[in-house]
N, C-alpha and C positions, 0 to 999 in steps of 0.2 A: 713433375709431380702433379696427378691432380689436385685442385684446388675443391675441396668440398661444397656445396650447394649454399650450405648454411655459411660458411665463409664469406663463397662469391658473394651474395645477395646481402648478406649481415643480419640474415633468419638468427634468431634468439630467442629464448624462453626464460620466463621467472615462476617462483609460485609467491604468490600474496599469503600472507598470513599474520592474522589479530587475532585478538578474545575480546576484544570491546566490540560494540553494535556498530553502524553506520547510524548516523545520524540522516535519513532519508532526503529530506530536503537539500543537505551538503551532497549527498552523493549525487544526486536526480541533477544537480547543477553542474557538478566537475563530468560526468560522465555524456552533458548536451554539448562536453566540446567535442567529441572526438565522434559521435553516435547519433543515432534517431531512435529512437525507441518506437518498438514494433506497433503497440500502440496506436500512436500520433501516424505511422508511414500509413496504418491500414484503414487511419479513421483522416486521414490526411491532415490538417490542421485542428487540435482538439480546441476548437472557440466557441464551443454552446456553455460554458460555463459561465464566460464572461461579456457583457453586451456595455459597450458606450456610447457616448454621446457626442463623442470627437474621435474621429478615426486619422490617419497618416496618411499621405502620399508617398509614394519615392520619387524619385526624377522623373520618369515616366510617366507621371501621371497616374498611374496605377492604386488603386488602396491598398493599403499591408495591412498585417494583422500582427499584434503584438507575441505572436507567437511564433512569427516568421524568423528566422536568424540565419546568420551567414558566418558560422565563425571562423576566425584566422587561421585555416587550417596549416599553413606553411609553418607561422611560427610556432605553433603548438607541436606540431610534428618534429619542429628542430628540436623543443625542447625535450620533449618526452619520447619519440619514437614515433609507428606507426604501427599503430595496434591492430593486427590482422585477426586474431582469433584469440576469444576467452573463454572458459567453462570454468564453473565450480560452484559451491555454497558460500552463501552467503547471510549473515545474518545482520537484518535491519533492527533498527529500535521500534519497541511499539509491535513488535513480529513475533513473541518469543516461543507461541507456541509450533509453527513449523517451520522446516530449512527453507531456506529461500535459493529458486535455482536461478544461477545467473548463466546463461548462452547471449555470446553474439558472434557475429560472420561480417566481415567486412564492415559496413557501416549501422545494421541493424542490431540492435541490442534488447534482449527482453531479462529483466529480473521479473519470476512470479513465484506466488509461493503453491510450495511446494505440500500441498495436503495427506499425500501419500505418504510422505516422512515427516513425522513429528521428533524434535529433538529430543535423543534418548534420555534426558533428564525427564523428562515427559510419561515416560513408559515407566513400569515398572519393569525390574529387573528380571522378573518368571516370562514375560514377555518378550524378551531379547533372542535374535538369532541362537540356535544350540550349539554352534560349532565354538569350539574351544576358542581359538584363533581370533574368527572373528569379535567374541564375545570380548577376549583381551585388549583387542585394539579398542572397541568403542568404551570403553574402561580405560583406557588410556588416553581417550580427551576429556577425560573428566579432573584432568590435573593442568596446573596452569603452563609446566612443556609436555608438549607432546614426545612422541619417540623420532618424530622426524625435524625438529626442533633441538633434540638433545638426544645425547649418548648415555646417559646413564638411565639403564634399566630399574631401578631400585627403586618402587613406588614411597618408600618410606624417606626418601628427601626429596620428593616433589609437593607442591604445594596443592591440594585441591582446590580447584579454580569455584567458588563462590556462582559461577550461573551455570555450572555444567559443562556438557557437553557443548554449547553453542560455540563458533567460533566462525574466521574468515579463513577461507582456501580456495582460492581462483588461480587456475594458470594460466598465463598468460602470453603468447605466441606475438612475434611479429619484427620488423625490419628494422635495423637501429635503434633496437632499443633500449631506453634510458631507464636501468632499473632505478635508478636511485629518486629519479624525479618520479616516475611512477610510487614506485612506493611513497615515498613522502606527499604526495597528490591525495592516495587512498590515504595513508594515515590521518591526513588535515580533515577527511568528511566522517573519521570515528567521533562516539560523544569525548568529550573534554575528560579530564579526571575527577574535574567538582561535579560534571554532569554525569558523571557514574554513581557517583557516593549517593546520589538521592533514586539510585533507578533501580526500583523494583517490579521486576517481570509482574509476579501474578497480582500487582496492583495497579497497573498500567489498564485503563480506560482504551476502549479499540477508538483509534484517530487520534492517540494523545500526543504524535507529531503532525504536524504537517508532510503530508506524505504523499506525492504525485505515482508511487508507483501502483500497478494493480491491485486491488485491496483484496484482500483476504475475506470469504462469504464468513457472517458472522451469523453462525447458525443457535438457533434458539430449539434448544429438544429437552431441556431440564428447567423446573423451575429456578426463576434468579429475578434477582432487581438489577436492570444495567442503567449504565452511562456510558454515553459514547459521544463522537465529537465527528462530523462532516464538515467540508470546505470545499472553497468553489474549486475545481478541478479535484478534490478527491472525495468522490463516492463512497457510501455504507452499502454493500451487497448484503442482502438478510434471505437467508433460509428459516423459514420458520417450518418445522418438522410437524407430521400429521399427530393430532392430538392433542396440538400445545397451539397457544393464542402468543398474539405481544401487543403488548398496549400501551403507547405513546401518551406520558402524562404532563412532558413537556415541552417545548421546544422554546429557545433561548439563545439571543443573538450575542455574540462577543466580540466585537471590534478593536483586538489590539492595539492596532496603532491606525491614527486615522492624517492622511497627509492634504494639502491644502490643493493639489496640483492632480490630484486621484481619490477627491473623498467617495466614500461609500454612498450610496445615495438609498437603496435597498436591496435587501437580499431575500430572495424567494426560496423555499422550501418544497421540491419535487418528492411523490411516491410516483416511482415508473412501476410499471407490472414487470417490465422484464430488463436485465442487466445488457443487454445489446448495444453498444456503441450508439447505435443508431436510430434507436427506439425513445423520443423524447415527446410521450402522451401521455402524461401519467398524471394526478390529482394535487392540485395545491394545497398542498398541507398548512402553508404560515405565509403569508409576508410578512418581513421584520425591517424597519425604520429606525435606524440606530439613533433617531433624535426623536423619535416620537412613541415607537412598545419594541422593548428590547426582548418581550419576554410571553412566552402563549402558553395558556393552559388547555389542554385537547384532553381526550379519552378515544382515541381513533385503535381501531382494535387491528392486528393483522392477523388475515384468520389463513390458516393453510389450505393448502391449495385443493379440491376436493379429486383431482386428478394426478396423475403424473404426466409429464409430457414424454415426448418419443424416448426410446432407452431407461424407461423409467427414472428417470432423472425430473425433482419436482422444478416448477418455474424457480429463479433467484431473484426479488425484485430488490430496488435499488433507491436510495436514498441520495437525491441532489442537488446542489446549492448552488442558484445563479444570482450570482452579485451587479447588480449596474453601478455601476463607476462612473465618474466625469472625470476624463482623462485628459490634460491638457500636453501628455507625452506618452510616448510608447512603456509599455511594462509588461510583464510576463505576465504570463497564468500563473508560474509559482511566489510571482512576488505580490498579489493577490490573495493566493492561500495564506501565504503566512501572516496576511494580516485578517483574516475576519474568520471566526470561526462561529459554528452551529452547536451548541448542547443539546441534547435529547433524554431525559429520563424515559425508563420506561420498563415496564416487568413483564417476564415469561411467564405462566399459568396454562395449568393442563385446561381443557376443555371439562364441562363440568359432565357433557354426554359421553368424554371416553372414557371407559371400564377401564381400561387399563396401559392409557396412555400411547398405545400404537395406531392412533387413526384409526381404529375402528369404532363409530360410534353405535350405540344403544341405538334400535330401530323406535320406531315411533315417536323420539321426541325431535323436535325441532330447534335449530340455533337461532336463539333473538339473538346474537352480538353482532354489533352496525361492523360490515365490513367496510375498508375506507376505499376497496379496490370497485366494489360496487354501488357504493352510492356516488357517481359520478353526474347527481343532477345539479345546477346551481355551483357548479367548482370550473375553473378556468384552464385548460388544456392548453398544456405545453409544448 
């Protein structure tokens, strides 16, 4: 008899599936055992967030970087398998307005979010695909079982699921594998149950976890008052749309927890012009001293950009937070983030030259508002 491929070999498949968020920080950790994240492979070691004053050796002699790791890959493999191929949605905490797409391929792995698809809690309903079918289905994750979840058609003993449509579905491909410890792996990096009962999507601050994965552009095109939160390894991307300003009224240092062995010593406050990996020249907005001004009052305007760049696509610039440490041991970028976090108040307002709010200004008058991208005299380049 032939012996099938997926037999030989012990090729298997699962699909993942929750209605709770990931907890970012819990996943971004369980998923560095098995992965590299595209990221880190393309920008090789991501270490301009974090600068110290005591570095490591290994045996070699060589210096490492706290960001270097080597994980056990045998034993992890015994326990869980060997994850060859993922896809699907995924939905992060702190993320609520789009799906977040998770791909990866052997050992690369990229979650980004996904702007193109907003969760259809999101949309209004006149907005929705027309086809009958389709329309049904996405109406059918609006309840806490799905139809591939459960047999019973009958929407009137389903419970409607409380944050919509949002949910987790990844399939997951690969050799020996252990669904069970997988799944129980992804369950442990959902939030908690107490950490549900207080999580409210559209009152959720952008950074209100600590969150190493690629951030979401937080685009300013309506007026609003925001708050929002940076840390060292995770970036604010800000679109600010033609005809709208944003104005930076505070910035505010928060130091979690501070350890004897890795105190914080200062944390610097970057505007880069452009979101580039690689692109670290941008204007110092604050230095913060958590024993000496925890807390800066600014008026620094961000003014839209007066161009588009190629594909008419405007620049994204970027919000970044490099922390110096006195490190008497090795630690991660992420366990850095979770302790020092950035506050920023700061309000969107239309331009008072545009007519009508699309970037086109009124000819003849001139903008007095101090742009923070051009006054680059007397500021200290990163």
């Amino acid at each position: 008899a032939v012996v099938p491929e997926t037999e030989e070999y012990g090729v298997s498949s699962m699909v993942y599936r929750a209605r709770r968020p990931f907890h970012p920080h819990r996943l971004y950790t369980f998923l560095q055992q098995f992965f590299c994240f595209a990221k880190d492979w393309n920008n090789e070691r991501d270490n301009r967030n974090v600068t110290t004053t005591n570095t490591k050796s290994n045996d070699n002699g060589k210096e490492t970087s706290p960001y270097s790791r080597n994980p056990p890959t045998a034993p992890i493999e015994q326990h869980y398998g060997s994850i060859l191929r993922s896809k699907g949605t995924c939905w992060i905490a702190g993320r609520d307005r789009y799906e977040t797409t998770w791909a990866q391929t052997g050992k690369i792995i990229q979650l980004s979010p996904n702007s193109e698809q907003p969760w259809y809690c999101n949309i209004p309903p006149e907005e929705w695909p027309d086809d009958d079918d389709e329309r049904s289905e996405i109406q059918a994750r609006f309840y806490q079982n799905q139809p591939a979840e459960s047999d019973d058609d009958d929407d009137d003993d389903k419970d409607p699921y409380p944050f919509g449509d949002r949910r987790q579905e990844v399939v997951l491909i690969g050799v020996n594998l252990q669904n069970d410890a997988v799944q129980k792996g992804l369950d442990d990096c959902l939030l908690t149950e107490p950490e549900l009962q207080h999580y409210l999507p559209s009152m959720m601050p952008t950074g209100a976890y600590a969150d190493p994965f690629l951030p979401e552009v937080m685009e300013c095109h309506d007026p609003a008052n925001l708050f929002f939160k940076a840390r060292p390894g995770q970036d604010q991307h800000i679109l600010v749309a033609p005809g709208f300003k944003l104005t930076l009224h505070s910035v505010a240092l928060n130091v979690v927890e501070q350890e004897e062995d890795n105190n914080i010593r200062a944390v610097k406050v970057w505007l880069d012009p452009s979101d580039e990996l690689s692109h670290h020249h941008g204007v110092l907005l604050a230095s913060l001293r958590p024993d000496v001004c925890e807390q800066v009052a600014t008026s620094i305007a961000l003014m839209p950009p007066s161009e588009p760049e190629e594909g008419d696509q405007y620049p994204i610039r970027r919000i970044r937070v490099e922390a110096k440490t006195t490190r008497t041991r090795q630690e991660s970028c992420s366990g850095v983030m979770a302790n020092v976090e950035v506050h920023f108040v700061g309000s969107v307002e239309p331009l008072p030259y545009s007519s009508n709010h699309n970037g086109e200004p009124i000819e003849d008058q001139e903008d007095d508002v101090p742009n923070a991208m051009e006054e680059e005299s007397d500021v200290e380049e990163g």
